[in-house]
PyMOL commands that place a pseudoatom at each C-alpha (Angstrom):
pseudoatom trace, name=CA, resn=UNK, resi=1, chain=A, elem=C, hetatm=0, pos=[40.267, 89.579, -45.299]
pseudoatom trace, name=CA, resn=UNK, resi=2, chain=A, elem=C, hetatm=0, pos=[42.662, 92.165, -46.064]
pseudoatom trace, name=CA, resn=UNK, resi=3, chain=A, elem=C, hetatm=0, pos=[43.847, 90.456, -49.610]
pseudoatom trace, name=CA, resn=UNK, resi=4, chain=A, elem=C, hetatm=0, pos=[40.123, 90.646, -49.959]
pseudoatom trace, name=CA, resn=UNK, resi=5, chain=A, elem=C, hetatm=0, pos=[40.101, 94.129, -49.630]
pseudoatom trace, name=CA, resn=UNK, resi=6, chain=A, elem=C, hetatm=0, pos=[43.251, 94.652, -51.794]
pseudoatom trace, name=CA, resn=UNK, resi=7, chain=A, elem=C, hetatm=0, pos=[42.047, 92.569, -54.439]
pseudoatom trace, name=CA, resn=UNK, resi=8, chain=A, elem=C, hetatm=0, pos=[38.776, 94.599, -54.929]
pseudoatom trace, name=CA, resn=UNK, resi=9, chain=A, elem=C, hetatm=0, pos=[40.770, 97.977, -54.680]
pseudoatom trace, name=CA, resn=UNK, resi=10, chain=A, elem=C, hetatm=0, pos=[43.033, 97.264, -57.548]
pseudoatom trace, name=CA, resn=UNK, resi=11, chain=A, elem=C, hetatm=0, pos=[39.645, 95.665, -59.814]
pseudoatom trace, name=CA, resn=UNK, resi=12, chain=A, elem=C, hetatm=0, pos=[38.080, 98.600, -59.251]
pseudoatom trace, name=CA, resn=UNK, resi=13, chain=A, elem=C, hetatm=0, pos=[40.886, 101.197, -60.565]
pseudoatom trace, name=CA, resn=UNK, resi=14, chain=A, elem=C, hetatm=0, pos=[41.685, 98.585, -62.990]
pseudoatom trace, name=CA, resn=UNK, resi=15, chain=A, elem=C, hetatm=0, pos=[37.561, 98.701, -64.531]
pseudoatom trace, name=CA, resn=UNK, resi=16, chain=A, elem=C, hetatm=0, pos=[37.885, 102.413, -63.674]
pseudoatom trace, name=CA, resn=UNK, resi=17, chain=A, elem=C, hetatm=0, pos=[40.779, 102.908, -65.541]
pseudoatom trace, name=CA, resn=UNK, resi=18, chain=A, elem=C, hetatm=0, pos=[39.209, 100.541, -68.563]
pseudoatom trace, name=CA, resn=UNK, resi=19, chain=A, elem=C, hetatm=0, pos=[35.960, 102.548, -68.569]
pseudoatom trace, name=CA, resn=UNK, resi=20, chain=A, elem=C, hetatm=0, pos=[38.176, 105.967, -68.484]
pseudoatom trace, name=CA, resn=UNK, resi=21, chain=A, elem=C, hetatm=0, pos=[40.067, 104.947, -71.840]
pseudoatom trace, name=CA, resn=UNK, resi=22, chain=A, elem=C, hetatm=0, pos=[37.006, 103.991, -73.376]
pseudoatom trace, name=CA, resn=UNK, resi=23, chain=A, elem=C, hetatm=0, pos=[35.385, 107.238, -73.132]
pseudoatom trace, name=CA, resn=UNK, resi=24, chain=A, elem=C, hetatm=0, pos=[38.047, 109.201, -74.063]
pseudoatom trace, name=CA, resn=UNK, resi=25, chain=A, elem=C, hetatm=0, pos=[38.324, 106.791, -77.153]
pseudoatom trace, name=CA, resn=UNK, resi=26, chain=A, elem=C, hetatm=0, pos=[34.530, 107.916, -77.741]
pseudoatom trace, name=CA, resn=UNK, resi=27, chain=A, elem=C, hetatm=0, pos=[34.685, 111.108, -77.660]
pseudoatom trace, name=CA, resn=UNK, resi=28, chain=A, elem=C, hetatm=0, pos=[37.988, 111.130, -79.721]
pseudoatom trace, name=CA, resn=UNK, resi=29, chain=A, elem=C, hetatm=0, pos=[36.434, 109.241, -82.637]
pseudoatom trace, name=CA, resn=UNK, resi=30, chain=A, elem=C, hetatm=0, pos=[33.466, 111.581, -82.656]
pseudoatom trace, name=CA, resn=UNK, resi=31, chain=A, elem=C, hetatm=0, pos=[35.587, 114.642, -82.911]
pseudoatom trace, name=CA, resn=UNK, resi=32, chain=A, elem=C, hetatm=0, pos=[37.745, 112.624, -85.526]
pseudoatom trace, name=CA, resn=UNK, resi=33, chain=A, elem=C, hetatm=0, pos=[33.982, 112.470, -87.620]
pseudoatom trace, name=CA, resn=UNK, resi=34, chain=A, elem=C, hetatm=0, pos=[33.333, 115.980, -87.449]
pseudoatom trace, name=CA, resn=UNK, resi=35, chain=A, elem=C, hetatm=0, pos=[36.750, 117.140, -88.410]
pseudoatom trace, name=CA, resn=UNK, resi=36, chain=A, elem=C, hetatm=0, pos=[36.644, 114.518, -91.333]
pseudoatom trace, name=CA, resn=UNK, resi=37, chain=A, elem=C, hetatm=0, pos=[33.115, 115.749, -92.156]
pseudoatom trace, name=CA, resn=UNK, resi=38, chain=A, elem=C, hetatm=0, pos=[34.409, 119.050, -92.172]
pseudoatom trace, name=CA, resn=UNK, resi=39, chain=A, elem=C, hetatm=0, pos=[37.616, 117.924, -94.501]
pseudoatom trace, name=CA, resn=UNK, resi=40, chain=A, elem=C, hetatm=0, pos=[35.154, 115.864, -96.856]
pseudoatom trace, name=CA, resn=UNK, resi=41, chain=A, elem=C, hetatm=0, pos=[33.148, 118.966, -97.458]
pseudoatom trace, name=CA, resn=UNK, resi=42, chain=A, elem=C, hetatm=0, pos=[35.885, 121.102, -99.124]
pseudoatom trace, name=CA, resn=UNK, resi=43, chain=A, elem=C, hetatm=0, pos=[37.790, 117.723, -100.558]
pseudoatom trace, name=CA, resn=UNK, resi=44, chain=A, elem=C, hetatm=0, pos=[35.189, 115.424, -101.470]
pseudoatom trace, name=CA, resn=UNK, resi=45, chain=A, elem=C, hetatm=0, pos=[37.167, 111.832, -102.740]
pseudoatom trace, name=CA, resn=UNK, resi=46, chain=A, elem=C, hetatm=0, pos=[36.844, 111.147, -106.254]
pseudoatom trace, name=CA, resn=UNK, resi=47, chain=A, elem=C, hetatm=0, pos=[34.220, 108.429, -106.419]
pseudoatom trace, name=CA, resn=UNK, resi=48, chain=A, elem=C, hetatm=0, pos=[35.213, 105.742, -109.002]
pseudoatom trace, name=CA, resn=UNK, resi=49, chain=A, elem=C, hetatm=0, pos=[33.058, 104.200, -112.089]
pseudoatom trace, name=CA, resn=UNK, resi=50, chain=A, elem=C, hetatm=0, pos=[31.151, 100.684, -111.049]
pseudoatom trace, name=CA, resn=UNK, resi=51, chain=A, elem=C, hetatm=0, pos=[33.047, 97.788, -112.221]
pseudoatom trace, name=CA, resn=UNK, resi=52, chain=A, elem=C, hetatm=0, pos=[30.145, 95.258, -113.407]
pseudoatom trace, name=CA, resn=UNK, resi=53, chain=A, elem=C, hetatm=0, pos=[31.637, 91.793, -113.733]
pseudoatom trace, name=CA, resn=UNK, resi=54, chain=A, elem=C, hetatm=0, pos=[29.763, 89.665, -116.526]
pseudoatom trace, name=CA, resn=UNK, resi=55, chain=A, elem=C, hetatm=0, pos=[29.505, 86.308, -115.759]
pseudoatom trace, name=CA, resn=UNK, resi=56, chain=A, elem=C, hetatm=0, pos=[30.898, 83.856, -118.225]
pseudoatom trace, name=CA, resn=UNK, resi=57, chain=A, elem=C, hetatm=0, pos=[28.071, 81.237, -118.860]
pseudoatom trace, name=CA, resn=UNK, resi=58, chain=A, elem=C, hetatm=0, pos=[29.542, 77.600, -118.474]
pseudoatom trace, name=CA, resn=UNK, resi=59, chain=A, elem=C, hetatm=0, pos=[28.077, 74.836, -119.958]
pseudoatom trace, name=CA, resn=UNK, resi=60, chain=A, elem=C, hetatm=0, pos=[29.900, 72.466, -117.398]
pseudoatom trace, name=CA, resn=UNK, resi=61, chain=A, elem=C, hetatm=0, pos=[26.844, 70.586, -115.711]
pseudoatom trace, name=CA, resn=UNK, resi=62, chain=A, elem=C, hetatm=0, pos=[28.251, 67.114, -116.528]
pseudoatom trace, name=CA, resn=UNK, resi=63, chain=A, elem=C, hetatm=0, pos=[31.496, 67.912, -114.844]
pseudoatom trace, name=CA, resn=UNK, resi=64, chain=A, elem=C, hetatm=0, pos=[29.680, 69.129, -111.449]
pseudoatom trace, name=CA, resn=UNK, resi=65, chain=A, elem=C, hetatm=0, pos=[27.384, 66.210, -111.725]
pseudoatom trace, name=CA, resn=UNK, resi=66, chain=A, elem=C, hetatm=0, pos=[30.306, 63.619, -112.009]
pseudoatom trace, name=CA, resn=UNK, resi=67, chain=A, elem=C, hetatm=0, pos=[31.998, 65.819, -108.976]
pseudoatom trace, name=CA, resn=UNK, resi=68, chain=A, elem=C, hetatm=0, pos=[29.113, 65.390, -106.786]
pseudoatom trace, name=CA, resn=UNK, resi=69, chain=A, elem=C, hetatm=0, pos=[28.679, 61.673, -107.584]
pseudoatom trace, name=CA, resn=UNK, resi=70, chain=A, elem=C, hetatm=0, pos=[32.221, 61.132, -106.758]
pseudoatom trace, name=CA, resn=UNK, resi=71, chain=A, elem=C, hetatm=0, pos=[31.983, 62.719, -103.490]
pseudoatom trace, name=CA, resn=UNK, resi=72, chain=A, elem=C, hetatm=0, pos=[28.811, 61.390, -102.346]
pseudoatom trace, name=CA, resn=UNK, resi=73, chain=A, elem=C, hetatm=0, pos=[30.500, 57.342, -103.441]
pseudoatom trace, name=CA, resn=UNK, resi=74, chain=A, elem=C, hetatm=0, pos=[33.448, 58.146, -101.410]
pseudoatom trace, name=CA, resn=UNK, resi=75, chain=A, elem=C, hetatm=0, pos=[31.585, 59.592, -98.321]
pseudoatom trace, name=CA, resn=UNK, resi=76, chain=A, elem=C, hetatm=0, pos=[29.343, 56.899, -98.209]
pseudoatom trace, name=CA, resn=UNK, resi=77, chain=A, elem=C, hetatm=0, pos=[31.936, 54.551, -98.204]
pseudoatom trace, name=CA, resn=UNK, resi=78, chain=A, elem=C, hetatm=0, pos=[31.325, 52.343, -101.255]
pseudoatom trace, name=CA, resn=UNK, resi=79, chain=A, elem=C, hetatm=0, pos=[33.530, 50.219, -102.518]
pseudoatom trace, name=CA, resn=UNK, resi=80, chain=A, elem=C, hetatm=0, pos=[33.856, 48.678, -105.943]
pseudoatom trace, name=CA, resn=UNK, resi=81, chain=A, elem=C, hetatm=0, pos=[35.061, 44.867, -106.134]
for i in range(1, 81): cmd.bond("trace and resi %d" % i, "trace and resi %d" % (i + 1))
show_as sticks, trace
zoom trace
């Protein structure tokens, strides 16, 4: 019974310990925000020009067709002969 006893001791300062280090995390990434919004106010970052991508148009149907067809005659199993 006294192991018992032990063993709930040490679980409890281990989750108080746990729950400790997670509110001081908390609170230190909140300050962190305010002192970046602060930063961000009187250094704003440079924001940089939108990239658009144009998409190449591929006539390749036939090959994805024959791709397809290949895969769904070797999953199935078929075999020629």
């Amino acid at each position: 019974m006294e192991a018992l006893k032990e063993g709930f001791f040490i679980m409890v300062i281990g989750m108080g310990t746990v729950f400790m280090f997670l509110t001081i995390m908390v609170y230190a990434m909140n300050i962190s925000k305010k002192i970046l919004d602060i930063v961000n106010k009187y250094f704003p970052e440079a924001e940089l020009p939108e990239l658009k991508k144009k998409r190449e148009k591929t006539d390749n149907d036939a090959e994805i067709a024959l791709a397809i067809a290949a895969a769904i005659h070797k999953g199935a199993g078929v075999n020629e002969g």
